[in-house]
N, C-alpha and C positions, 0 to 999 in steps of 0.2 A: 479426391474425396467425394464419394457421392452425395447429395444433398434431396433432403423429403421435397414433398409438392409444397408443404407449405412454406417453408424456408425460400421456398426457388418462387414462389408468388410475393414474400414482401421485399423480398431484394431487388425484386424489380421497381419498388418505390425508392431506390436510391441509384443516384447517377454516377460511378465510379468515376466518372472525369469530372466531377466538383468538388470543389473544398468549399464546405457548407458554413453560413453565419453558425456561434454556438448554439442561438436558441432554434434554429432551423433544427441543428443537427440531433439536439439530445430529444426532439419534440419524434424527429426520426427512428431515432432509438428506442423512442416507447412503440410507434407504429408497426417499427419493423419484430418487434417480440414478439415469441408465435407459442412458446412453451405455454408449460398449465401450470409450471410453477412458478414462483418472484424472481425472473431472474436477475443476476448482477448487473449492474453494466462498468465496463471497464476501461478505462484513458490507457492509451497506449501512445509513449510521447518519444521521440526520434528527435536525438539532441547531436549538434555539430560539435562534439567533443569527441576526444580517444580518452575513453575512460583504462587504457594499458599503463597512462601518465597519471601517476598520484596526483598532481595537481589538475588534474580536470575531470578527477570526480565529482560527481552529482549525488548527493545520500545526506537526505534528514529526515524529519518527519513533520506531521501537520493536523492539528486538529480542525475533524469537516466539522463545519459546523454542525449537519444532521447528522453525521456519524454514517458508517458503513449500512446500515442495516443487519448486519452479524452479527453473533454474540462469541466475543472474543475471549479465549480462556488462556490467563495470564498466571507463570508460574515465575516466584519470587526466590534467587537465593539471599539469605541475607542471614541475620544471628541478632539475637537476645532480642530487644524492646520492637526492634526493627519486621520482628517474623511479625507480631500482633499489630503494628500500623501499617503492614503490607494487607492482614487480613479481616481487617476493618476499613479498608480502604476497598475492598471487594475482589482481591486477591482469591484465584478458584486452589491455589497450590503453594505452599511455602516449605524452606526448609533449607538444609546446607550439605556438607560434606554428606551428609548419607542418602543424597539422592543420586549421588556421581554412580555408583552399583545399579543402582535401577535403572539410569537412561542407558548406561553403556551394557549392559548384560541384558535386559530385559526389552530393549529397543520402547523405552516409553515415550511416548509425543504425543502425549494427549492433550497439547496447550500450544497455543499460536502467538504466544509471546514471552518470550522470558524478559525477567529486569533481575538484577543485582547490584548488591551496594559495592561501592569500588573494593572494599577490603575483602570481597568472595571474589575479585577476580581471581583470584590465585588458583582455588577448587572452580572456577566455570572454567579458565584455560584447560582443564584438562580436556574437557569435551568438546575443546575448539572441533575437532575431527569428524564430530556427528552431528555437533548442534550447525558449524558454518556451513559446510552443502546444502541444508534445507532453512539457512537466512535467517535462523534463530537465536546465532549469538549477538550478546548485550553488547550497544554499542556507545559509546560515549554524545555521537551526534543524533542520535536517534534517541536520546534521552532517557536508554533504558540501561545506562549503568549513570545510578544516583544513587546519595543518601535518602533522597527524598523521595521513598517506594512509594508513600502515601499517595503522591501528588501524579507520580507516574502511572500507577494504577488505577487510580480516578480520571486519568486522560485518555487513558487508552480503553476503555470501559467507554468514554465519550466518546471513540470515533477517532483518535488519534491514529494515522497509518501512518509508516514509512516506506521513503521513498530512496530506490537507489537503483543504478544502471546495469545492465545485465550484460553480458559479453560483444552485446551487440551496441551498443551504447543507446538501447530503448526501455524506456521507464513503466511499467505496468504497475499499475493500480487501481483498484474498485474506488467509485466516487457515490456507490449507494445502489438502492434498488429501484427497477420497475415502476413498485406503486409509490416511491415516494415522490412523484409529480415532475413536470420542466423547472418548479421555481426552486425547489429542494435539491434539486441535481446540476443544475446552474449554480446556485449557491456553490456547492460542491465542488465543484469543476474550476469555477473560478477561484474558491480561496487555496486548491492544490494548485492549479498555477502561478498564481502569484508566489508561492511558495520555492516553485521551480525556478521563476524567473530569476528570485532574490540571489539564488545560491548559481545562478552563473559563476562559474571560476573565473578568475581575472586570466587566465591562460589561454581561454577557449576564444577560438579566432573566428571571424566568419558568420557566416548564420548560424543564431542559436539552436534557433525551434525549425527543427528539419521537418518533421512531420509529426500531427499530432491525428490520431484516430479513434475514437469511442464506437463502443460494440455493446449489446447487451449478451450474454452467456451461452444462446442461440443465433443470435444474429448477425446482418451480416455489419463491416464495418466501416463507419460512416469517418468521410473524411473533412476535419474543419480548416476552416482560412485561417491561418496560424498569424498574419498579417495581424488581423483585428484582433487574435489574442496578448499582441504586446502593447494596444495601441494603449 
């Protein structure tokens, strides 16, 4: 992949053969940002599990304290008292069995979270198929199959992300933006770890924290001492 001048000038302020203290590294992270827009930065975390074994999945969620910096558009299925304290709770989409025709004929995804209360799993199972590939089906550990839509919606409107392992068994998630400073994005960084840490599987052998690395959207990515992130 070819890479611009200016990309190729701040990557040369990071040393690929270090694993940086965290506030070294996310201080890097703002340095090395070269776009003109806020961009994300992103934890990229290499865990010593085989996520192929049920028992050494990695998957919940976690409220950052500052939140993402995104505005994240959350659709609710749910029925009767439950649609209006989904949509009082700041709910951008609510509704039930008559949305099953729109996402599967109309291909709609115009929302980056679904929640539903346990009694629609029956109508969200059908769209296991379109909503699982792109990691948007409700899930019971991620806290977005509740009764309590109100409470979900108002968490994830906060900054609530979820986390879970991808084929590789490496964890990818935004910890916030650019301008929100080293102590806002430290915050960040540390309460998603501690997060990760907790849900160690009692399965998982060996070193946990294989490798953890933070990027911003453009940039390149900065590798931390994973040592001093358990101590």
């Amino acid at each position: 992949m070819k890479r611009g001048k200016k990309y190729l000038e701040k990557a040369k302020l990071v040393n690929n053969a270090t694993a940086y203290d965290t506030a070294d590294a996310i201080n890097l992270v703002q340095q090395t940002s070269s776009a003109k827009f806020d961009e994300t930065v992103e934890a990229h975390i290499r865990l010593g599990v085989d996520s192929r074994h049920a028992d050494q999945q990695v998957r919940g969620a976690v409220v950052l304290p500052h939140g993402t910096g995104k505005t994240v558009r959350v659709l609710v299925f749910a029925k009767g008292a439950k649609l209006d304290e989904a949509l009082e709770a700041g709910a951008d989409f609510v509704g039930g069995q008559e949305l099953v025709p729109k996402i599967q004929n109309e291909n709609w995804f115009e929302y980056d979270v679904v929640v539903a209360t346990p009694d629609m799993m029956g109508v969200v199972g059908r769209l296991g198929r379109v909503l699982g590939p792109k990691g948007l089906m409700p899930n019971p550990k991620a806290g977005t199959v509740t009764m309590d839509v109100a409470k979900a919606v108002k968490e994830i409107k906060a900054g609530k992300i979820e986390y879970r392992l991808d084929k590789t068994n490496i964890i990818h998630v935004p910890i916030g933006k650019v301008s929100f400073g080293s102590e806002k994005l430290s915050e960040n960084f540390q309460t998603l770890m501690s997060a990760i840490i907790k849900a160690k599987p009692q399965a998982a052998k060996g070193q946990y924290l294989k490798s953890v690395v933070i990027a911003s959207t453009m940039g390149p990515g900065i590798k931390i001492n994973t040592a001093k992130i358990t101590e």
